[in-house]
NUTOR-829860 format. One record per residue (C-alpha): residue in three letters; y, z, x. Coordinates in steps of 0.02 Angstrom, whole numbers, padded with zeros to 5 digits, always signed. Layout:
REM NUTOR-829860
ALAYZX ...
REM end
This chain:
REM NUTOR-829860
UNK-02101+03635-01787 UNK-02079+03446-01791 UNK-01928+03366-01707 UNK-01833+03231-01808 UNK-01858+03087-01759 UNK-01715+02931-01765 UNK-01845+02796-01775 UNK-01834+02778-01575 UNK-01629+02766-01571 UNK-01536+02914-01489 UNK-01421+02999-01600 UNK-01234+02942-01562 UNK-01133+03096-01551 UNK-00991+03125-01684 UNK-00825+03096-01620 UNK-00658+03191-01668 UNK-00602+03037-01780 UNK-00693+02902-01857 UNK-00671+02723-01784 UNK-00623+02607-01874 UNK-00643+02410-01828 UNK-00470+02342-01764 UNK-00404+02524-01777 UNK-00314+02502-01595 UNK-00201+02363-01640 UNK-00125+02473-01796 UNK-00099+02610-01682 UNK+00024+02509-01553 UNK+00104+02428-01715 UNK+00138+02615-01768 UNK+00190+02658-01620 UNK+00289+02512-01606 UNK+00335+02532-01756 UNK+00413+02745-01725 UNK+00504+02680-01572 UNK+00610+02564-01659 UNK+00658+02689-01782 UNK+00703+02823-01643 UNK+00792+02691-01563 UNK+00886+02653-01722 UNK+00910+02842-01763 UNK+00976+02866-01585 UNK+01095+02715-01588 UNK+01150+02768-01767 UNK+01207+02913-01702 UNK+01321+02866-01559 UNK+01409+02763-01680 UNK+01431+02885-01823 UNK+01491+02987-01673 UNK+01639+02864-01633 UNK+01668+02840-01789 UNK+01715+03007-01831 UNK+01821+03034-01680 UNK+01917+02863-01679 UNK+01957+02906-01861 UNK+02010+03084-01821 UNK+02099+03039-01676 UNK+02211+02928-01760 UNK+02241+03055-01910 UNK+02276+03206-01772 UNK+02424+03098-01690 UNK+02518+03064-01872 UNK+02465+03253-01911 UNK+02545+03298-01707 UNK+02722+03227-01754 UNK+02741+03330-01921 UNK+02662+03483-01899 UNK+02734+03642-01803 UNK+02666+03669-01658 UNK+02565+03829-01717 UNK+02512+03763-01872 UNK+02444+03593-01791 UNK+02350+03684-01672 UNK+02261+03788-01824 UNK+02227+03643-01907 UNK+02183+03536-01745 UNK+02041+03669-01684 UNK+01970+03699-01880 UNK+01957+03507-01897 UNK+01861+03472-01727 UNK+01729+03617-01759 UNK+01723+03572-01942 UNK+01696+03382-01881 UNK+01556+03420-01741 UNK+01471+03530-01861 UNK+01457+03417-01984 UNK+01406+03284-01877 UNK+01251+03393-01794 UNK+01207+03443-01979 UNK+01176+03256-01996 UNK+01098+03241-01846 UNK+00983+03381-01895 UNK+00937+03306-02072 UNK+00864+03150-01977 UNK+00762+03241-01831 UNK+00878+03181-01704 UNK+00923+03358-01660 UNK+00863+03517-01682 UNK+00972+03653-01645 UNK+00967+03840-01631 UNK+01159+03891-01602 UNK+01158+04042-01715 UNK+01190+04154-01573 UNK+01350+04073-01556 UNK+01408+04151-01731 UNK+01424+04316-01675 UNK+01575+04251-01575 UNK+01665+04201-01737 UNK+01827+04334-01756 UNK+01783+04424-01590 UNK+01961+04394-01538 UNK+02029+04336-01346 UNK+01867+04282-01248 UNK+01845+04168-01086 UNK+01685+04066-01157 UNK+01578+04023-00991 UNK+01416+03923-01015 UNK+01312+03843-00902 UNK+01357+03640-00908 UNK+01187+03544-00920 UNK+01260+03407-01015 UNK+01407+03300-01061 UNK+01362+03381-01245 UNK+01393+03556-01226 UNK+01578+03556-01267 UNK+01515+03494-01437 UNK+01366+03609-01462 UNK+01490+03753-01454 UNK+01634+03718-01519 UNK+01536+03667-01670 UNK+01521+03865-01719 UNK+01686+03931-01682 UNK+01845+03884-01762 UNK+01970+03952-01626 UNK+01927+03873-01471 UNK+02044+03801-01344 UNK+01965+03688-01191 UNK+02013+03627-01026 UNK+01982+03459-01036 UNK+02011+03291-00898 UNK+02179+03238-00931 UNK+02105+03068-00948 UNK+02055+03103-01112 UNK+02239+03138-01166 UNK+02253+02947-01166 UNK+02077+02909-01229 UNK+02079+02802-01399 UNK+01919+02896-01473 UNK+01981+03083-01416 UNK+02155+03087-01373 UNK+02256+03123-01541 UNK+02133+03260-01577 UNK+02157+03359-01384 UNK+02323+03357-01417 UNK+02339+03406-01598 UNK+02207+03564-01561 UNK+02311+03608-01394 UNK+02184+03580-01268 UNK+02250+03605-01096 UNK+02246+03485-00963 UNK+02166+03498-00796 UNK+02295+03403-00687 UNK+02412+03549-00661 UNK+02310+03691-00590 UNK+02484+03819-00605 UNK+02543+03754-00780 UNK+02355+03750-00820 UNK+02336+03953-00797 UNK+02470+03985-00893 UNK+02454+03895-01031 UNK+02270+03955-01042 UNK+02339+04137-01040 UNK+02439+04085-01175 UNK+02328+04025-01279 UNK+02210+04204-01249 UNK+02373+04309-01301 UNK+02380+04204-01450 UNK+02194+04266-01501 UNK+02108+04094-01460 UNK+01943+04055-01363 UNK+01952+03982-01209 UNK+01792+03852-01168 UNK+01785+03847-00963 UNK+01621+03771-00876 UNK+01625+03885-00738 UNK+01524+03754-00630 UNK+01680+03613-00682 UNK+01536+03481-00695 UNK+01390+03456-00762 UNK+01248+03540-00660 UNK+01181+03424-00507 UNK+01050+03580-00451 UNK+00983+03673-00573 UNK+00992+03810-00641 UNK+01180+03794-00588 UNK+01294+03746-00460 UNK+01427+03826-00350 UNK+01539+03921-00489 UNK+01742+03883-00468 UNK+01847+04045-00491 UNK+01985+03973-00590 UNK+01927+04054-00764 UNK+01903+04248-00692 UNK+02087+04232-00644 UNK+02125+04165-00806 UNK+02031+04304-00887 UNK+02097+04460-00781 UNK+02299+04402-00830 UNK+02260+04375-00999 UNK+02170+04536-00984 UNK+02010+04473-01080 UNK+01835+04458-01038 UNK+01706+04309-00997 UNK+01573+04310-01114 UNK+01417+04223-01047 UNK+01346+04075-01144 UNK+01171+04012-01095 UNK+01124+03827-01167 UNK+00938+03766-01130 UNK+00887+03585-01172 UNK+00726+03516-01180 UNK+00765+03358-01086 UNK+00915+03296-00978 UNK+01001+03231-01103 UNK+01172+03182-01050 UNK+01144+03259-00876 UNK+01201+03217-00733 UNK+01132+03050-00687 UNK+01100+03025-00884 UNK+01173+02852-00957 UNK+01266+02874-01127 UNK+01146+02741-01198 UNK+00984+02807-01151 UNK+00889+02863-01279 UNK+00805+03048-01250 UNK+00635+03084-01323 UNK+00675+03134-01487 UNK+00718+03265-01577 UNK+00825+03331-01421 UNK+00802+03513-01426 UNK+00950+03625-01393 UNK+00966+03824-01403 UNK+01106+03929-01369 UNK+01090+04122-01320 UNK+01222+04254-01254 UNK+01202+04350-01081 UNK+01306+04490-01059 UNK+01496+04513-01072 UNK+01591+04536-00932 UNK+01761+04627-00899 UNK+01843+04548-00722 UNK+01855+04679-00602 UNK+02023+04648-00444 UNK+01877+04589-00333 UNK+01870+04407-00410 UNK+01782+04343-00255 UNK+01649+04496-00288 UNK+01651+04459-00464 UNK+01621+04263-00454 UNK+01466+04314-00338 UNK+01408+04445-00458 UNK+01406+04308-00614 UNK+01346+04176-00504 UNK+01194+04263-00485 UNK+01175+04325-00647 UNK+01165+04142-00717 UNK+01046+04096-00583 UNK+00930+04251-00616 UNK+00938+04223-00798 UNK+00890+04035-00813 UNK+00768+04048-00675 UNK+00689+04159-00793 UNK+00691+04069-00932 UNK+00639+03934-00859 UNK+00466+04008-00791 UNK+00440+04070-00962 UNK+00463+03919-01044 UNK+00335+03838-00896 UNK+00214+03983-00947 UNK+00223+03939-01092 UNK+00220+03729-01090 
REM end
């Protein structure tokens, strides 16, 4: 058999796209062109963010002066999960976010439960609170004068972190009275992952109210909001967050055995995770 022949030129071999003459200049102007977008996506959404909580803030501290106490609380806790879920739908619907929280929804009319995630980021209180109408938090008391959040923490009963005594019993309370109550057993955001010494205030919350700490594992894939994390950096986008529950845990008399015992259960369980996910990167 005869060999084709080129006419003496060696055949050029075929690349995996064609290219085209000034090709590389459109391809920084489009990239160019997707950071500004992100960039406006990302700064759109710290200010619809505000927004919404300046403008319930100011409507919770009218609604705190005329409704019972009961009643306002109700209303204060419906209108903060209705508000963040809203606001994440939005964020959804314009790839900011994309979010996998339907674990959470099995919570929903599960009565009295001590919530206990792990605290990557400044955002968790919103990612779960977003799914559950009756939750109660232990929030800085700063925030009680804070323009943006302050009418709403008060309106929805959140209980401040100032009085450690007055702070257990109201949070027992609030447990007797059927609500949620959203403790970050760490009581910072996580400095050495997978987690960080856990604080034993919310086991002896749990064992008077006679309730028990359901385990709430929430996986990002960036450090959005982390420690370290300025609120105006923009993540790589969409930020990626998921939200799965561990097992539920009744607090045995032992609370220094039992703050061990769920200490290394979080550690076990998002060490795991996280060589999975590296498996799988």
């Amino acid at each position: 058999m005869r060999a084709l022949t080129t006419g003496g030129r060696h055949p050029q071999p075929r690349s995996g796209a064609p290219r085209w003459p000034g090709s590389a200049p459109l391809v920084r102007v489009r990239i160019a062109a997707r950071g500004m977008v992100e960039r406006a996506m990302f700064w759109f959404g710290l200010v619809l963010f505000g927004a919404v909580c300046l403008l319930w803030s100011l409507i919770a501290s009218v609604l705190y002066r005329l409704l019972p106490r009961r009643p306002g609380v109700r209303v204060g806790q419906f209108a903060i999960m209705a508000g963040f879920r809203g606001y994440l739908s939005v964020m959804q619907a314009i790839g900011l976010f994309r979010l996998d929280l339907r674990a959470l929804d099995a919570l929903r009319g599960a009565g009295a439960l001590v919530l206990a995630p792990n605290h990557p980021s400044l955002f968790d209180a919103v990612v779960v609170i977003s799914r559950l109408p009756r939750v109660v938090c232990i929030a800085k008391a700063s925030l009680w004068d804070n323009l943006f959040l302050g009418g709403g923490v008060r309106l929805a009963g959140y209980i401040r972190n100032d009085a450690p005594l007055h702070l257990v019993r109201q949070a027992v309370c609030a447990l007797a009275d059927s609500q949620q109550l959203l403790v970050f057993p760490e009581g910072t955001r996580t400095v050495a992952p997978p987690v960080d010494r856990f604080r034993g205030g919310f086991l002896l919350m749990a064992r008077r109210a006679g309730v028990p700490v359901q385990t709430v594992f929430l996986e990002y894939n960036c450090g959005f909001l982390g420690k370290g994390w300025g609120l105006f950096q923009k993540p790589p986008l969409p930020v990626v967050v998921t939200a799965r529950l561990g097992h539920r845990f009744e607090v045995a008399a032992d609370l220094h055995g039992c703050l061990a015992e769920l200490e290394r259960y979080y550690r076990r369980c998002l060490a795991a995770t996280a060589a999975v996910r590296g498996v799988h990167a």
